[in-house]
ROSE-4610 file (N, C-alpha, C; in Angstrom, 1 decimal, always signed):
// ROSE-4610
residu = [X/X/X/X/X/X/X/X/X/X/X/X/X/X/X/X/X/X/X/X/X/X/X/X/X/X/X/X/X/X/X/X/X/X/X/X/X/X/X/X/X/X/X/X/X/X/X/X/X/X/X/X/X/X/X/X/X/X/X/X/X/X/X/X/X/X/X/X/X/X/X/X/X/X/X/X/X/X/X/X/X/X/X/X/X/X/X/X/X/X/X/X/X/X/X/X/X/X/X/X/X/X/X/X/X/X/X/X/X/X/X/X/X/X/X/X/X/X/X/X/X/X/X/X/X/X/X/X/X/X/X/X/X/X/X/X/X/X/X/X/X/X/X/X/X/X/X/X/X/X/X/X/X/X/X/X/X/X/X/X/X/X/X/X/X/X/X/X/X/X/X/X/X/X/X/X/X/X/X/X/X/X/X/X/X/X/X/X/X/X/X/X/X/X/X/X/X/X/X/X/X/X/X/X/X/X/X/X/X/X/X/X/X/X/X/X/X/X/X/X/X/X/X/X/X/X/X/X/X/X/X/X/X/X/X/X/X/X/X/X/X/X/X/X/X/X/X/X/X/X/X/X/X/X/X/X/X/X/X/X/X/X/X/X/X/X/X/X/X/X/X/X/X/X/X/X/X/X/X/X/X/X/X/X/X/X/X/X/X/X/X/X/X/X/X/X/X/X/X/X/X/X/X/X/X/X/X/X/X/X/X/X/X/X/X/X/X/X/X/X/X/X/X/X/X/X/X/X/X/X/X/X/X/X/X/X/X/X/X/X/X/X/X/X/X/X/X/X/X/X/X/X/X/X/X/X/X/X/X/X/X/X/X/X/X/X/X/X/X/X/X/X/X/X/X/X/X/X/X/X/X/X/X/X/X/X/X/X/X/X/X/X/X/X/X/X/X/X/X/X/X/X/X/X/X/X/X/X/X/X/X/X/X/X/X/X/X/X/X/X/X/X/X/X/X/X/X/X/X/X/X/X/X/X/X/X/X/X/X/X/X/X/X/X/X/X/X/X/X/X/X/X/X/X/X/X/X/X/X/X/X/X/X/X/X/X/X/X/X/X/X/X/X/X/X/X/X/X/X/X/X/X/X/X/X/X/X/X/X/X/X/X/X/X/X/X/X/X/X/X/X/X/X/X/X/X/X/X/X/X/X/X/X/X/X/X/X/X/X/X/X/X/X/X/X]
num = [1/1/1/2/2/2/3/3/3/4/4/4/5/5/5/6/6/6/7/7/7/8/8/8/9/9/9/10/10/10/11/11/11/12/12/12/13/13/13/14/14/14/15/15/15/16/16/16/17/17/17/18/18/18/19/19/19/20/20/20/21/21/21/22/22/22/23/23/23/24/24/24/25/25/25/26/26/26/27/27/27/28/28/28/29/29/29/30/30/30/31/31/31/32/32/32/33/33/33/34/34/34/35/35/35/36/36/36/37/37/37/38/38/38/39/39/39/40/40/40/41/41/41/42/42/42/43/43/43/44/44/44/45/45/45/46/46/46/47/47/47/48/48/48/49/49/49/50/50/50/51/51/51/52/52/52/53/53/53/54/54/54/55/55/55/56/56/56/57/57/57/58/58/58/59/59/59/60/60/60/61/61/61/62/62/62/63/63/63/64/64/64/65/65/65/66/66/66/67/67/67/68/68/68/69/69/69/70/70/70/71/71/71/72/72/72/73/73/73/74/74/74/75/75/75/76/76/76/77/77/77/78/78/78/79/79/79/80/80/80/81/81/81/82/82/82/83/83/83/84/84/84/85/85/85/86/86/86/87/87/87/88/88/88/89/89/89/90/90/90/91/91/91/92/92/92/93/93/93/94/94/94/95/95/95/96/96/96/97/97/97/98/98/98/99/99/99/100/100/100/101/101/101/102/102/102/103/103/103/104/104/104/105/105/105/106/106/106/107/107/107/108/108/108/109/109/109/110/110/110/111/111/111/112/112/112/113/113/113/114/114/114/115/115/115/116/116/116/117/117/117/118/118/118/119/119/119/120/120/120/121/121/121/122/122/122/123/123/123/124/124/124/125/125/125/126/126/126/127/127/127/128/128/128/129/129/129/130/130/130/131/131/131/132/132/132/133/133/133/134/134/134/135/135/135/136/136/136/137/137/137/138/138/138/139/139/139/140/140/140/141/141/141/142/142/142/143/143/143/144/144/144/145/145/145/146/146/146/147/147/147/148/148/148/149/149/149/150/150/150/151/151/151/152/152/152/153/153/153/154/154/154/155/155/155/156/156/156/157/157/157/158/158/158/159/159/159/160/160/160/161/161/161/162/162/162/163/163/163/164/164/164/165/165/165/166/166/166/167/167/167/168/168/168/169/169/169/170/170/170/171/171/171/172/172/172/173/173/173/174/174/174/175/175/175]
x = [+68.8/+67.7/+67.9/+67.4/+66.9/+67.2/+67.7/+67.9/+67.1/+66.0/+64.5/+63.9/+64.0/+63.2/+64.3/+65.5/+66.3/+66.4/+66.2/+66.1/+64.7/+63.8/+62.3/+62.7/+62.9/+63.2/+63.9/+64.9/+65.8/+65.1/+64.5/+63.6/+62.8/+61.6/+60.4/+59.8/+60.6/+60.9/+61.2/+61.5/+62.0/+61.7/+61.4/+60.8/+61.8/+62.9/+63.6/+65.4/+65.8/+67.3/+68.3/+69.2/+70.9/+71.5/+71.7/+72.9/+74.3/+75.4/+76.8/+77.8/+78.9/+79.8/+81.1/+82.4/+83.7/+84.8/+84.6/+84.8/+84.0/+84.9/+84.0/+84.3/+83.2/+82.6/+83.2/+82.4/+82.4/+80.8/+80.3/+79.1/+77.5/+77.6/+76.3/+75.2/+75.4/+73.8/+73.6/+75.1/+74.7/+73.7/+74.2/+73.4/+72.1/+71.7/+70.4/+69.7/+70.4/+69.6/+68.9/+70.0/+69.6/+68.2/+68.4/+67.1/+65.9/+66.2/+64.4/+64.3/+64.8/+64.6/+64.0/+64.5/+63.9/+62.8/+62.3/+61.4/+60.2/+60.5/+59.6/+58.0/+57.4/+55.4/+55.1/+56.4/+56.1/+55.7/+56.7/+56.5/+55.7/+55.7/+55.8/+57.4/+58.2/+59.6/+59.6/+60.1/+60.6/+62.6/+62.9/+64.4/+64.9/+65.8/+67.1/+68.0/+69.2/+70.5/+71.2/+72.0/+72.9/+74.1/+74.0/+75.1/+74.5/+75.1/+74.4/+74.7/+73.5/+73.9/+72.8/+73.2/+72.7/+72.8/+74.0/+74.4/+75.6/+75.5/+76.4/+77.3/+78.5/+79.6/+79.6/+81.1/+81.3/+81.8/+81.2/+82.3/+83.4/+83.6/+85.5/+86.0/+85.5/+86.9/+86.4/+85.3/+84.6/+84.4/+84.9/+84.4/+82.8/+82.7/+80.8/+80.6/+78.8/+78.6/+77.3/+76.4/+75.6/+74.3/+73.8/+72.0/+71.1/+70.4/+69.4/+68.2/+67.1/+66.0/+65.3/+63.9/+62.4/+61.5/+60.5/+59.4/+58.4/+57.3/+56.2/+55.6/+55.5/+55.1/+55.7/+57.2/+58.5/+58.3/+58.4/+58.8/+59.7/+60.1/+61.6/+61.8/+62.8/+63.3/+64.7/+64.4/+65.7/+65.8/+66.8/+67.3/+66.2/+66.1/+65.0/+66.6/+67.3/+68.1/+68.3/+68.3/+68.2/+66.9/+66.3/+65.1/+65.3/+65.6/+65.7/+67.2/+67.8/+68.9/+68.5/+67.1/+66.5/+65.6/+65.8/+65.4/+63.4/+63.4/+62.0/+61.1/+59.6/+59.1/+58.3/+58.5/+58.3/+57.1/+56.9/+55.7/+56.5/+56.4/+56.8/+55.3/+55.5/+53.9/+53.9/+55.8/+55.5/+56.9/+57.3/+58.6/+58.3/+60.1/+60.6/+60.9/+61.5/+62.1/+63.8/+63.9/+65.7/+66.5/+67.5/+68.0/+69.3/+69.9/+71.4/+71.6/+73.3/+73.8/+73.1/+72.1/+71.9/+70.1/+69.6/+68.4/+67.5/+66.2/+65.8/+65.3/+65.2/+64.9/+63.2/+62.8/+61.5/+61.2/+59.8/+59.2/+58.7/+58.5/+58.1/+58.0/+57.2/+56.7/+57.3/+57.7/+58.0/+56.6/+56.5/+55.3/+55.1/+56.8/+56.6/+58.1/+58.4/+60.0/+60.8/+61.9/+63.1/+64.1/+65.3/+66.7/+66.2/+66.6/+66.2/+68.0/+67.8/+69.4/+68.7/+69.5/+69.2/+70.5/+69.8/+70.9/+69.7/+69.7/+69.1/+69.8/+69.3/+70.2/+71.1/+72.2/+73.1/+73.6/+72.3/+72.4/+71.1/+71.6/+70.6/+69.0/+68.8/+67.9/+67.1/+67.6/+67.0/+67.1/+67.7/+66.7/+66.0/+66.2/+64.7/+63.8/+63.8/+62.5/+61.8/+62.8/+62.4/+62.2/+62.3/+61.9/+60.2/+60.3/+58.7/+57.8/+58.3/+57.9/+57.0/+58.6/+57.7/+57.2/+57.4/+56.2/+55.1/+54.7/+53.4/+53.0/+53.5/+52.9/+52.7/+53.0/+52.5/+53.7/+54.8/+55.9/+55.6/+56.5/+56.0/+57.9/+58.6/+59.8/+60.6/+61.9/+62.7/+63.6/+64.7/+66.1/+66.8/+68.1/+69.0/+70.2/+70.6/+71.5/+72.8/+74.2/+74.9/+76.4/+76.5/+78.0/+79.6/+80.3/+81.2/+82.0/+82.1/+82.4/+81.1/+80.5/+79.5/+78.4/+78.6/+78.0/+77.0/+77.1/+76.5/+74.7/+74.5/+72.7/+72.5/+73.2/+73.1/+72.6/+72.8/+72.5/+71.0/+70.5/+69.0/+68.2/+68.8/+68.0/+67.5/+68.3/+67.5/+67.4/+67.7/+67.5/+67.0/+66.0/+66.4/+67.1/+67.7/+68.6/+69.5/+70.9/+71.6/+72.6/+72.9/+73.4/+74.8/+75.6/+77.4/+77.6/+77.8/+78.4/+80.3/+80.8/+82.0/+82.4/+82.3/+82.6/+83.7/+85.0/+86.1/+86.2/+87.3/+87.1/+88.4/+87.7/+88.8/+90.2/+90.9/+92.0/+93.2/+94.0/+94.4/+95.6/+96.4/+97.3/+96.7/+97.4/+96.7/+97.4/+98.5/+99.3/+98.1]
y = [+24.9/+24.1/+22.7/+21.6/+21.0/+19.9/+18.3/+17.9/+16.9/+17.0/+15.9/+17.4/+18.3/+19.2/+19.5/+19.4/+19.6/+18.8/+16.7/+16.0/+16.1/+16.3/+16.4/+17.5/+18.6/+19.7/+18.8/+18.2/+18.1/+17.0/+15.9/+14.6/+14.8/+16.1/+15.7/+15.7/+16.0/+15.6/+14.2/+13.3/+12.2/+10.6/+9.6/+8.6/+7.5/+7.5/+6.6/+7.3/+7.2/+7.5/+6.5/+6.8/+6.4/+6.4/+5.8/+6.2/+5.8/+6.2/+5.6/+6.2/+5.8/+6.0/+6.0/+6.1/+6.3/+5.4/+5.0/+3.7/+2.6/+1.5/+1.2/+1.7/+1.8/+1.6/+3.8/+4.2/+5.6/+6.1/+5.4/+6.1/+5.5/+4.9/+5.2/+4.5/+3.0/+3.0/+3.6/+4.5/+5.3/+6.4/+7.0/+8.4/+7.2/+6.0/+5.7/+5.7/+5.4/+4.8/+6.6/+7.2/+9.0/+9.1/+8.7/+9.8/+8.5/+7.4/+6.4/+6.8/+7.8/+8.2/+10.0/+10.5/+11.9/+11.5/+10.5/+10.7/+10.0/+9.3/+8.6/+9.3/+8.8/+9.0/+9.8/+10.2/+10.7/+10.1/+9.4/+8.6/+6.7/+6.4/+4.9/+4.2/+4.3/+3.8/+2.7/+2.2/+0.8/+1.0/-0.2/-0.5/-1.3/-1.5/-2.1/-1.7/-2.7/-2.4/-3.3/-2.7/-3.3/-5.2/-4.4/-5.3/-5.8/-6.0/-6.7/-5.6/-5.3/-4.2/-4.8/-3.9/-4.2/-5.3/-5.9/-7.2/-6.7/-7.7/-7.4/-6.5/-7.7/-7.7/-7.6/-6.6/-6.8/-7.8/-8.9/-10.1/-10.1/-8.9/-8.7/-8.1/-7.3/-6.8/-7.6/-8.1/-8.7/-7.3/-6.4/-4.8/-4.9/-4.3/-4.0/-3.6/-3.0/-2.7/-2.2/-1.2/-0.2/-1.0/-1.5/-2.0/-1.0/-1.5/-0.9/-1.1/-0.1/+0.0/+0.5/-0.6/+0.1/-0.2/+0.8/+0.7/-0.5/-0.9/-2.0/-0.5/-1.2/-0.8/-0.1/-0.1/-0.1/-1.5/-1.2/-2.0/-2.4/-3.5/-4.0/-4.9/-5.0/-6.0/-6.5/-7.5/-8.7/-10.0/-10.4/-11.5/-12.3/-13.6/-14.6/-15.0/-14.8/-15.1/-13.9/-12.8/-12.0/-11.3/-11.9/-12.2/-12.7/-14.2/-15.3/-14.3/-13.7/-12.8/-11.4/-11.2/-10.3/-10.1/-9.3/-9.4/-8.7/-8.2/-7.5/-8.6/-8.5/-9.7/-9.1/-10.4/-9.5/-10.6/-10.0/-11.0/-10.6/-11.9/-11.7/-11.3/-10.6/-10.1/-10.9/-10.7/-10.9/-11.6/-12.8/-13.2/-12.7/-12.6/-11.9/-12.7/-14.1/-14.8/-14.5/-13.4/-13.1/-13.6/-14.5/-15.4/-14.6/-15.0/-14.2/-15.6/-15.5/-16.6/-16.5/-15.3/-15.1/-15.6/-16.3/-16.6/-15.6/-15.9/-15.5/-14.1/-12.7/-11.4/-11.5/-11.2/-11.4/-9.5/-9.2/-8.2/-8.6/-7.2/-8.1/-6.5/-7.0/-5.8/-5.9/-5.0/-5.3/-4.9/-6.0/-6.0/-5.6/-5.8/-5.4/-4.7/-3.5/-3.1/-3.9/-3.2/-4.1/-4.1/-4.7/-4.7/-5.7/-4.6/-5.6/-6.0/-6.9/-7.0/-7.1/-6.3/-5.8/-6.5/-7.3/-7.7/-8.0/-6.7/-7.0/-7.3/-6.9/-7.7/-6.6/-7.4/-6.3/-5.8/-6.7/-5.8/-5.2/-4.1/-2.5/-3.1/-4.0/-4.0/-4.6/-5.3/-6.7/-5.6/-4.6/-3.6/-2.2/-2.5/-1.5/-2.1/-3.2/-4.2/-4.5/-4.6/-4.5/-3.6/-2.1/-0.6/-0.2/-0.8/-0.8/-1.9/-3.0/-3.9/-2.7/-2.5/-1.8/-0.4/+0.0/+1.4/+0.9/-0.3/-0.9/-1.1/-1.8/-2.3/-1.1/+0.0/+1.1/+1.9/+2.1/+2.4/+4.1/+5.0/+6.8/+6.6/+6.3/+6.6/+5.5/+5.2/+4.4/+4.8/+4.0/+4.1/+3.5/+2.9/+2.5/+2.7/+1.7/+1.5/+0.8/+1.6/+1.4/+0.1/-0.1/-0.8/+0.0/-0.8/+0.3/+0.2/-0.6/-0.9/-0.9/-1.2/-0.3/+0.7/+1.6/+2.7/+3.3/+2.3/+1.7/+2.2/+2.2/+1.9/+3.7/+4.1/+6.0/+6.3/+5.9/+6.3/+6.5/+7.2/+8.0/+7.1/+6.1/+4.7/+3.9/+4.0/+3.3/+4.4/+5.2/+6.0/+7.3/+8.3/+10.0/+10.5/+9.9/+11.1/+10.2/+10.9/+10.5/+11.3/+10.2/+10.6/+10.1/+11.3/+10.9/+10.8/+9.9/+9.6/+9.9/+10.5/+10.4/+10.4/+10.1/+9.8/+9.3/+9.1/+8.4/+7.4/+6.9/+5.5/+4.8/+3.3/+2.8/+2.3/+2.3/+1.5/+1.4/+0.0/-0.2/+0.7/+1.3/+2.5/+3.9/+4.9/+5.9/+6.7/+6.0/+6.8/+6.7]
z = [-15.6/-16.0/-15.4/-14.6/-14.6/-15.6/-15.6/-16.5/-16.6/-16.0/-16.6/-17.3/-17.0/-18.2/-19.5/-19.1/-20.0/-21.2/-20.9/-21.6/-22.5/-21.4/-22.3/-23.8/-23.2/-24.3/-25.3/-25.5/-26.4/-27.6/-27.0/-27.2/-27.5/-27.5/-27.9/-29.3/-30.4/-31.4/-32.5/-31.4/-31.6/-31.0/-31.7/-31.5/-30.9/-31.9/-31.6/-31.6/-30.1/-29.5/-29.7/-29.9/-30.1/-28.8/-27.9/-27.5/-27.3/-28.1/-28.0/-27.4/-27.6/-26.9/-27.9/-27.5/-28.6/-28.1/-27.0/-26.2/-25.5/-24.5/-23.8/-22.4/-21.5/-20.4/-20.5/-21.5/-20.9/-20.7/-19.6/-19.4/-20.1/-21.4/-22.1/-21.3/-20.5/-20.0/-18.3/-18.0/-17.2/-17.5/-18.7/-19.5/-19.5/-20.1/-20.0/-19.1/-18.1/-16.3/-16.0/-16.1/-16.1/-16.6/-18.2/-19.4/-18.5/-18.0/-18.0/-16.9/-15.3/-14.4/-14.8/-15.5/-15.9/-16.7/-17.8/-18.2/-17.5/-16.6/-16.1/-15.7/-16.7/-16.3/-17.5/-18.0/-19.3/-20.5/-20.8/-21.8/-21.6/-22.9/-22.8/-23.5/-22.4/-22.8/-23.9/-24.6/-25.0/-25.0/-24.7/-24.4/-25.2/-25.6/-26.3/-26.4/-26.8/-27.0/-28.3/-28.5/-29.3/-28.3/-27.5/-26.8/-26.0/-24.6/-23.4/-22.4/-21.6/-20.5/-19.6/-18.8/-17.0/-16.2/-16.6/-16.4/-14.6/-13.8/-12.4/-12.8/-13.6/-14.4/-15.8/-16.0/-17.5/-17.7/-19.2/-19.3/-19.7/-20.1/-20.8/-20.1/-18.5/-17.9/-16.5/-16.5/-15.0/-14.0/-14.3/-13.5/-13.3/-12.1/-12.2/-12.8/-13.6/-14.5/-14.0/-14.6/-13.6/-14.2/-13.3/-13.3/-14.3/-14.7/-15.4/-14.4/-13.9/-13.2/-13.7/-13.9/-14.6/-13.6/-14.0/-13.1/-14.1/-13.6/-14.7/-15.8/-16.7/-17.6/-18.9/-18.8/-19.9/-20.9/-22.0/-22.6/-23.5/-23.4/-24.3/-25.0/-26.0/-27.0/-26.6/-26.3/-25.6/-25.5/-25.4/-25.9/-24.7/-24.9/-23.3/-22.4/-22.7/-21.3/-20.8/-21.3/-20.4/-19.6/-20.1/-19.5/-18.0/-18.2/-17.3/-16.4/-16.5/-16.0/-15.2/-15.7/-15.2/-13.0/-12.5/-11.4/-11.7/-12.5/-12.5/-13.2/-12.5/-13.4/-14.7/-16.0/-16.8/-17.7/-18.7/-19.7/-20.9/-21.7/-23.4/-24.2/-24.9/-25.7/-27.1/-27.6/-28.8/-29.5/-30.1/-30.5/-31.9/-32.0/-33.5/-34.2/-34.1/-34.7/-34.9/-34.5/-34.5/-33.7/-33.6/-32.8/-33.0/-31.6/-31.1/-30.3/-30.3/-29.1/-27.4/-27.0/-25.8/-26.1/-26.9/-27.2/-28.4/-28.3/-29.8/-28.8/-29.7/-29.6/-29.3/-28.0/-27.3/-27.6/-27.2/-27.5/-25.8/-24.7/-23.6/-22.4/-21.6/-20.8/-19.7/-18.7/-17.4/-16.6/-15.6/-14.6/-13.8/-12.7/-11.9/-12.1/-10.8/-10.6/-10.5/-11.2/-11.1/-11.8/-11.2/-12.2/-13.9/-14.7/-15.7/-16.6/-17.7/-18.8/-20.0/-20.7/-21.9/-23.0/-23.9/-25.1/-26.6/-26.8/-28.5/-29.4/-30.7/-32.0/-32.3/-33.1/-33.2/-34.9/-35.8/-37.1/-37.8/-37.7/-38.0/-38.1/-39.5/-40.1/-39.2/-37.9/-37.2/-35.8/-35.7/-34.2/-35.1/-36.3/-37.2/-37.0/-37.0/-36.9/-35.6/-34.6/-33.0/-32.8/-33.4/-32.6/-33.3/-34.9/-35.0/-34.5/-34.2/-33.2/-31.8/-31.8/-30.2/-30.1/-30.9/-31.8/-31.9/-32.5/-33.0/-31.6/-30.3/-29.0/-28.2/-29.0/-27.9/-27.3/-27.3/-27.0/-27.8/-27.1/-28.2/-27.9/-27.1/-27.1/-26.9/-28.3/-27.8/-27.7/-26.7/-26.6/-26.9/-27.4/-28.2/-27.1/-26.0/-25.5/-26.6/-26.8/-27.1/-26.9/-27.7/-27.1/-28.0/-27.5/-27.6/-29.5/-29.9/-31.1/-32.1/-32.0/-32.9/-33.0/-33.9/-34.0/-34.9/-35.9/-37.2/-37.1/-35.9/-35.6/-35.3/-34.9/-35.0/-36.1/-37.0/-38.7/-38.8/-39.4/-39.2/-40.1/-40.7/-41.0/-39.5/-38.7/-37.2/-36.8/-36.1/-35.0/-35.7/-34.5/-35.5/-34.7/-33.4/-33.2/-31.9/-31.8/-30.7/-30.0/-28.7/-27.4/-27.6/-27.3/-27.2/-26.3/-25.9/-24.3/-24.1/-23.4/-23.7/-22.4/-21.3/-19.7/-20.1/-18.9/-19.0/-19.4/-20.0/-20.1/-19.3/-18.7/-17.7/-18.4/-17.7/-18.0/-16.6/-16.4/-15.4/-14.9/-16.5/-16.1/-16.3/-15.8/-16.0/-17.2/-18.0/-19.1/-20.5]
């Protein structure tokens, strides 16, 4: 099977996705970049994350770090510097009032293609609120990009369902 029909099958049950991981850097907003390329024209995406992704670089190992690509018409909840970090052009619809050290939690459309960065809030109650945020703007599916230390937001109080990511994880020896 196919794994744009394979992902549809498994998801169409579900509004709002998890995806974590059991380390860092094993994979999860690769598995993301995957599921917003298989579902694409299907759905109305909305995006967030727990951490910061689709950034060049990781800032704790400086290693590249895999771009996030949306087409216009995805929509996300993210920090405004990542906004301003963003290559796709985008519009804010709607502010939350949730402030993070990367700016306050924007509600916001992408317009046109493009590399976008993704850094939502990172306690439960404050991306329960950003996922009916963007349920309410029209979004039928969200995603929940992961960071590697917490896992907290899996819990079927945010999400109904999630992705284990378990890809390798780096390290400079191989013992």
């Amino acid at each position: 099977m196919e794994f744009a029909n394979f992902i549809q099958e498994k998801i169409k049950d579900y509004k709002i996705i998890s995806i974590i991981g059991l380390a860092k850097n094993v994979s999860k907003t690769t598995t993301l970049n995957h599921i917003i390329q298989a579902l694409k024209g299907k759905y109305i995406l909305g995006l967030t994350s727990i951490g910061r992704d689709g950034e060049k670089y990781d800032a704790i190992t400086t290693l590249p770090k895999p771009r996030i690509f949306v087409e216009s018409g995805i929509l996300m909840a993210t920090a405004t510097q990542s906004i301003k970090n963003s290559e796709a052009k985008i519009e804010i619809i709607k502010t939350t009032g949730i402030n993070t050290p990367m700016g306050e939690i924007v509600i916001a459309r992408v317009i046109s293609n493009g590399y976008i960065e993704l850094a939502g809030p990172s306690i439960n109650s404050e991306l329960t609120s950003v996922c009916k945020g963007l349920l309410n703007l029209g979004s039928n599916l969200i995603l929940i990009d992961g960071a590697f230390d917490r896992r907290s937001f899996a819990s079927p109080l945010v999400s109904d369902a999630t992705i284990l990511s378990t890809g390798a994880s780096v390290s400079k020896k191989m013992r």
